[in-house]
C-alpha positions as CSV (number, residue, x, y, z in Angstrom):
1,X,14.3,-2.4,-16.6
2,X,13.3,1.1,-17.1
3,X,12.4,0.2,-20.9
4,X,10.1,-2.3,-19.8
5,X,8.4,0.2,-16.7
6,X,7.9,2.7,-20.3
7,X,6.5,0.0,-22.4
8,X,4.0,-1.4,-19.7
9,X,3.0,2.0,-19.4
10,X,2.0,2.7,-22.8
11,X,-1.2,-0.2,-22.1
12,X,-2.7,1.9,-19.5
13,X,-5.3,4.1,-21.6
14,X,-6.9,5.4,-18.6
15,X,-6.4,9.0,-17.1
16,X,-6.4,10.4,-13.9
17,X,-8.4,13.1,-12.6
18,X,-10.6,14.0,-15.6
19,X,-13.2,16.3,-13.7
20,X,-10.2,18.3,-11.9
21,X,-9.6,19.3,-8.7
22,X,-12.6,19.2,-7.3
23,X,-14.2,21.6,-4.4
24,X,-10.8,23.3,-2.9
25,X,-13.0,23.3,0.6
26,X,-12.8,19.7,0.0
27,X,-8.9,19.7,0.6
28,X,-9.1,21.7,3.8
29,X,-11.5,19.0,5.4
30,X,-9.4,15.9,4.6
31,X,-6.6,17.5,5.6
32,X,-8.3,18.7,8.9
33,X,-9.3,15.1,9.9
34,X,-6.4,13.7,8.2
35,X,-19.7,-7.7,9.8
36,X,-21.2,-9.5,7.9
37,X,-19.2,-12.2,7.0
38,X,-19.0,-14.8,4.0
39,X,-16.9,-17.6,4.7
40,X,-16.1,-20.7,1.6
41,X,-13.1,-23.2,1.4
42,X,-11.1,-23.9,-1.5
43,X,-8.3,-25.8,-1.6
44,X,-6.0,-25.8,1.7
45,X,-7.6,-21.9,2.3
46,X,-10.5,-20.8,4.3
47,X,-11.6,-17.9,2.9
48,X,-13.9,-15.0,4.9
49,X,-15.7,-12.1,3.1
50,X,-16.1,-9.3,5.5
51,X,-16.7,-5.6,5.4
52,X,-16.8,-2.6,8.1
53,X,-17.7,1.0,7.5
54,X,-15.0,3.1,7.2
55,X,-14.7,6.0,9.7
56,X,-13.7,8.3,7.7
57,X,-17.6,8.2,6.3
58,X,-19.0,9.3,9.8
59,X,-16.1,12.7,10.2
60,X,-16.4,13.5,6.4
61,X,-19.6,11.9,4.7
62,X,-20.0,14.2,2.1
63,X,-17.1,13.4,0.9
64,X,-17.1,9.9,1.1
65,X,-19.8,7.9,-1.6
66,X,-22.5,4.8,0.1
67,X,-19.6,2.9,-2.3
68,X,-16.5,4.3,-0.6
69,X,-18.3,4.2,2.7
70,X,-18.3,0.5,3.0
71,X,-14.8,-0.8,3.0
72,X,-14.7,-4.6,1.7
73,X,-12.0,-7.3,2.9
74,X,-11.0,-10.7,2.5
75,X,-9.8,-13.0,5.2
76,X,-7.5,-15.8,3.9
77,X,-6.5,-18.5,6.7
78,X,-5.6,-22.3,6.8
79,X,-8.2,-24.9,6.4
80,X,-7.8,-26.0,9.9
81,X,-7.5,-22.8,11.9
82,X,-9.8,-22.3,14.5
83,X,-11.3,-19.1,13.9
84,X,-11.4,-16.8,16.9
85,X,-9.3,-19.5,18.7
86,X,-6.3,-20.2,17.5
87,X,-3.2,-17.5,16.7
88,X,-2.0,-17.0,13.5
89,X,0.8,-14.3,12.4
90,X,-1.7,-12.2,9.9
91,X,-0.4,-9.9,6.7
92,X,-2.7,-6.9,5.6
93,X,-2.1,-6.9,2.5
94,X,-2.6,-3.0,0.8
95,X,-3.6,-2.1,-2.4
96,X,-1.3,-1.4,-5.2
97,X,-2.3,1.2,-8.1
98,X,-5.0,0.0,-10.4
99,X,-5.2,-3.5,-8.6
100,X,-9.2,-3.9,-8.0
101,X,-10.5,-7.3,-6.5
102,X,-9.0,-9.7,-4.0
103,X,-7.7,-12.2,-7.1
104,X,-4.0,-10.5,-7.8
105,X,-3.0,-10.1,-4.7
106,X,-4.6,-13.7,-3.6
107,X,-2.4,-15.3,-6.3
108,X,0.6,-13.7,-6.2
109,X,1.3,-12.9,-2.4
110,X,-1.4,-14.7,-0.3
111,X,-1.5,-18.1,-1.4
112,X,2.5,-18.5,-1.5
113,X,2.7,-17.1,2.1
114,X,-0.3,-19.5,3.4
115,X,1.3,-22.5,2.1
116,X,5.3,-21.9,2.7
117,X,5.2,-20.9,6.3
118,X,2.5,-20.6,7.6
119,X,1.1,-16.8,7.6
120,X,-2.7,-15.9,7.1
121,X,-3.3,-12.8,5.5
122,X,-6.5,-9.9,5.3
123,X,-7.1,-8.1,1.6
124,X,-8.5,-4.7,2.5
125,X,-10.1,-2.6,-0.9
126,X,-9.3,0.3,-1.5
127,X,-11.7,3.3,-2.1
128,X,-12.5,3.8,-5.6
129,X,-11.2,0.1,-6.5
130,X,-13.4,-2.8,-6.9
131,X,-16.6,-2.8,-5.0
132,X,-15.9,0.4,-3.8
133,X,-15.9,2.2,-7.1
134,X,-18.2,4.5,-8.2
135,X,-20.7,3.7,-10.8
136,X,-19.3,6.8,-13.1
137,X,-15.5,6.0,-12.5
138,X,-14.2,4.2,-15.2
139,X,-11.9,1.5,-14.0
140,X,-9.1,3.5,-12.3
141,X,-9.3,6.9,-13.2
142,X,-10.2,8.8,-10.4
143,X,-12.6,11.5,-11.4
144,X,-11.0,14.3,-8.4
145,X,-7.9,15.1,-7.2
146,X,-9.4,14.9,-3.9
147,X,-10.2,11.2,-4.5
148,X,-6.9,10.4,-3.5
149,X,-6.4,11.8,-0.5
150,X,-9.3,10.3,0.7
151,X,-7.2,6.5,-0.1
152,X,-5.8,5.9,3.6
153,X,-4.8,4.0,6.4
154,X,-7.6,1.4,8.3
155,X,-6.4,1.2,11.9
156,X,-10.1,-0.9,12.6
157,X,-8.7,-4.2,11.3
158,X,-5.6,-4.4,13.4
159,X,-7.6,-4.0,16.6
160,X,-10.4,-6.5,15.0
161,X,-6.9,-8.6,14.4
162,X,-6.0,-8.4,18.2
163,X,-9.8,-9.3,19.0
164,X,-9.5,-12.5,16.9
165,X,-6.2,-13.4,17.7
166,X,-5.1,-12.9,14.9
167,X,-1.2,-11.5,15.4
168,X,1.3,-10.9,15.1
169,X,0.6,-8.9,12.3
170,X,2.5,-7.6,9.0
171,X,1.8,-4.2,7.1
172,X,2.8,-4.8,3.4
173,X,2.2,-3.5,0.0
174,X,3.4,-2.6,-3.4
175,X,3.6,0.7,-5.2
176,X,0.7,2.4,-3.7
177,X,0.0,-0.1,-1.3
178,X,2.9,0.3,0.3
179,X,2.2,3.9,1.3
180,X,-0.5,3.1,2.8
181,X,1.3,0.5,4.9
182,X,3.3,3.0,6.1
183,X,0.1,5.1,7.1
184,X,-0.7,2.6,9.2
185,X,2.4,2.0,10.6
186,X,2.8,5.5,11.8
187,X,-0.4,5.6,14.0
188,X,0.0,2.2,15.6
189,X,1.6,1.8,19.3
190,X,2.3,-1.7,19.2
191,X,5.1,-3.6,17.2
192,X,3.9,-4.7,13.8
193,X,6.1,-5.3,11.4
194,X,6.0,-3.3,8.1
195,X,7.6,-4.6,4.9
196,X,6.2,-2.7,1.2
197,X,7.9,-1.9,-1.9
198,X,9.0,1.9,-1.9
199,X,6.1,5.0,-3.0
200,X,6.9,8.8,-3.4
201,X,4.1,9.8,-4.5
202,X,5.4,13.5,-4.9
203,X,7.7,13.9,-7.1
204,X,6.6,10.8,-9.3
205,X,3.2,13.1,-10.1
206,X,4.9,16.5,-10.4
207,X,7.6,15.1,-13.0
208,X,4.6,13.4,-15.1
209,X,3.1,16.8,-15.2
210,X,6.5,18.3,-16.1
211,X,7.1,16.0,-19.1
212,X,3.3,16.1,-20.4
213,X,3.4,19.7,-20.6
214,X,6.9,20.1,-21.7
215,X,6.3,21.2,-25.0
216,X,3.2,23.7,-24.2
217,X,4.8,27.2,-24.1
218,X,1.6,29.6,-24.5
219,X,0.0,28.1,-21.6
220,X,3.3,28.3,-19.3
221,X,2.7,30.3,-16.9
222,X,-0.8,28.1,-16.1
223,X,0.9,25.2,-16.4
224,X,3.5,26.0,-13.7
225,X,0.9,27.0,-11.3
226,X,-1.0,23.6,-11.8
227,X,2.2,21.5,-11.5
228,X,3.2,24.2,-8.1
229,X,-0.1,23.2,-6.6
230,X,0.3,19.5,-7.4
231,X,3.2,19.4,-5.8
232,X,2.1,21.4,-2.9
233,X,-0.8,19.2,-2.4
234,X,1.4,15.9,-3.1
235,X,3.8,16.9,-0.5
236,X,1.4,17.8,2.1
237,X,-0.5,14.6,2.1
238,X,1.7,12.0,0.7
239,X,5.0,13.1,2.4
240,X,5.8,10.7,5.4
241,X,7.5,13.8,6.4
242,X,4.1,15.3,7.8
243,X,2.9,12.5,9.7
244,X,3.9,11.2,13.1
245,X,7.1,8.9,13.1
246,X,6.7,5.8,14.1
247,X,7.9,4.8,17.8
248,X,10.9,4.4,17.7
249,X,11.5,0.6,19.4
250,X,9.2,-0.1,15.9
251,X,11.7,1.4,13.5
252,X,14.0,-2.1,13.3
253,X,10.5,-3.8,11.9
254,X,10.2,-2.5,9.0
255,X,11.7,-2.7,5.8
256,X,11.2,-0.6,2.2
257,X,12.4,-3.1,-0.6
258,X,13.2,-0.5,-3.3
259,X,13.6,-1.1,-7.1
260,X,17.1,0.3,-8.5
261,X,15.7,0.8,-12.0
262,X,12.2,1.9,-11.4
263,X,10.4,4.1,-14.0
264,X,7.2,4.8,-12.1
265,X,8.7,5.7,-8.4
266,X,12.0,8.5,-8.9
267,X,14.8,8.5,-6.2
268,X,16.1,12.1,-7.4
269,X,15.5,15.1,-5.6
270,X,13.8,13.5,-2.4
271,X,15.1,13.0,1.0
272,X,16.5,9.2,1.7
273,X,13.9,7.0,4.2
274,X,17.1,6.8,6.3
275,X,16.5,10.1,7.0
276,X,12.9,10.4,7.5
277,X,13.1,6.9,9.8
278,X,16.3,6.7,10.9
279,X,17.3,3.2,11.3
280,X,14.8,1.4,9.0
281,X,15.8,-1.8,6.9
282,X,16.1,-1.0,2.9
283,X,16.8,-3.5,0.5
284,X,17.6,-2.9,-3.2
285,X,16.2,-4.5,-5.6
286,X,18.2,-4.7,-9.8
287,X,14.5,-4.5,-10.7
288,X,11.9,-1.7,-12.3
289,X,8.8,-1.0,-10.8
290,X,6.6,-3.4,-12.8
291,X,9.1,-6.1,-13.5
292,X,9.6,-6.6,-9.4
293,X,5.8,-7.3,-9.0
294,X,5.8,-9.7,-11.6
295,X,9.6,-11.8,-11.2
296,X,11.0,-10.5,-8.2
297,X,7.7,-12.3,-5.5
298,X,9.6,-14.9,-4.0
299,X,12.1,-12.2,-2.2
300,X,8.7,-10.0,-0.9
301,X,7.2,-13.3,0.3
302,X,10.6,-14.1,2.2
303,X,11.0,-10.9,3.5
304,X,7.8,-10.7,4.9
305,X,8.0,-13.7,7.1
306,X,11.8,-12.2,7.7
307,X,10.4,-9.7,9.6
308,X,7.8,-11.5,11.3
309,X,10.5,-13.5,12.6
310,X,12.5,-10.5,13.8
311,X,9.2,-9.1,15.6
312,X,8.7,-12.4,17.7
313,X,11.6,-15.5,17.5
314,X,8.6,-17.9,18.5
315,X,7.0,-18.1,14.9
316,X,6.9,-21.0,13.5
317,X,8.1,-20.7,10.1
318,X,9.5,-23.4,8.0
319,X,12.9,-24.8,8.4
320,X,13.4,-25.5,4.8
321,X,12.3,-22.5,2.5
322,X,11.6,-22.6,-0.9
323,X,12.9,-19.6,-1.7
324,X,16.9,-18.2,-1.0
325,X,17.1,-16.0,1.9
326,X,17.6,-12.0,0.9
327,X,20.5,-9.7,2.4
328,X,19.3,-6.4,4.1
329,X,20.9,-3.2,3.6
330,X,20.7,0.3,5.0
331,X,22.8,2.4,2.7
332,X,22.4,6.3,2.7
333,X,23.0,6.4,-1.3
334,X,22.7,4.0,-4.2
């Protein structure tokens, strides 16, 4: 599976962070502060086009690009639902790396969970993907390191979701997406459940850095600062360590699905979830990082509505699933 993670990776001709670092001020601020609507029908799906400016614009705006600013989303519901009216469970849906648009995630994870149970679901942009990219990125290499600590949480759409009656709701993602999930979850009081696909951001950057620059010697002692201040930075805002855990009553909603074989995210030196939320769901997958997205949906589309189920027994869900129910595990080490 690994094999096929190294393979799929040798397409990707893009690279990150091509103007540096960016203003170091820059770092200290993010870290300091860490509707018009468009609606069409196709098919069985009522789809809404929607956008909200984000706040982080109005605490930090010259950071933040008129592009970045505006943060687009996609509402998908059944044809019949009653807008405003009727309740619907509801999935946001995060981002995962290099995924711009609404038409991935639509295919793979949206329309499947609309049609099998039912559950509606919101596709939230991400900055510096799709219509929020800037006109000199080129697709989705980020120009600054500090471009990606500005990709965060949105805590606006689950209180628009509670406005619209649209709950109960799910947090899920893949890859990055799922880190921001777990943003999200971190900073809400109320019981959503949380189901994404396993991110360390950390170490999987520092040991790209290690292996790029392996065979540079003259430059070593550069090098080794660079990769030290990566890592520094990595931890510091990518480590769910640093953020607020979530309350604890939450912790049996939410579930990491994890890939056994996955070449992009590394499982060596970095502390088990288990012991950064004690208590959370993990399931294993025998599956590498790329080859879960693409073979491995029909478990992530069963687990969500798993946990839905587990938040509130009063969801109606479908008696007779498509798909073969998952087992969960919680075990300290592979």
């Amino acid at each position: 599976m690994m094999n096929f993670d190294n393979l799929f990776r040798r397409f990707i001709l893009t690279q990150l962070f091509v103007r540096g670092w960016r203003n170091p001020f820059h770092l200290q601020e993010i870290f300091t502060y860490r509707r018009e609507k468009i609606g069409k029908q196709k098919g069985n799906q009522n789809y809404i086009n929607a956008r909200f400016r984000s706040s982080l614009a109005n605490y930090l705006p010259h950071l933040v690009p008129s592009q970045v600013a505006t943060a687009h989303f996609q509402l998908v519901l059944s044809r019949d639902h009653r807008f405003g009216i009727d309740s619907i469970p509801i999935g946001i849906c995060y981002t995962g790396t290099g995924d711009h648009g609404f038409s991935r995630r639509r295919l793979f994870t949206v329309v499947p969970l609309i049609n099998q149970y039912p559950i509606g679901s919101i596709l939230l942009e991400n900055p510096y993907y799709g219509l929020r990219k800037p006109p000199d990125q080129s697709r989705s290499s980020l120009l600054y390191v500090t471009n990606l600590y500005i990709m965060s949480k949105t805590l606006i759409l689950l209180h628009w979701c509670q406005k619209m009656k649209l709950t109960l709701a799910i947090l899920h993602g893949f890859s990055l997406g799922g880190h921001m999930a777990s943003l999200a979850f971190t900073k809400w009081p109320d019981p959503p459940s949380r189901q994404f696909y396993e991110n360390k951001a950390s170490q999987t950057f520092y040991d790209y850095l290690c292996e790029r620059n392996r065979s540079i010697d003259s430059n070593k002692i550069v090098l080794d600062l660079i990769k030290d201040m990566m890592r520094l930075l990595m931890d510091e805002f990518t480590s769910l360590y640093n953020y607020s855990c979530s309350v604890q009553s939450n912790i049996s909603n939410a579930m990491f699905i994890a890939c056994t074989h996955d070449g992009y995210v590394l499982r060596d030196g970095i502390p088990h979830m288990n012991d950064v939320w004690p208590g959370i769901h993990i399931r294993y997958i025998p599956h590498g990082h790329a080859s879960a997205f693409l073979f491995n949906q029909s478990d992530f589309h069963h687990a969500a509505a798993k946990m839905l189920q587990q938040q509130e027994l009063n969801v109606k869900l479908k008696k007779h699933l498509i798909i073969s129910p998952i087992s969960v595990t919680t075990p300290k080490n592979l």
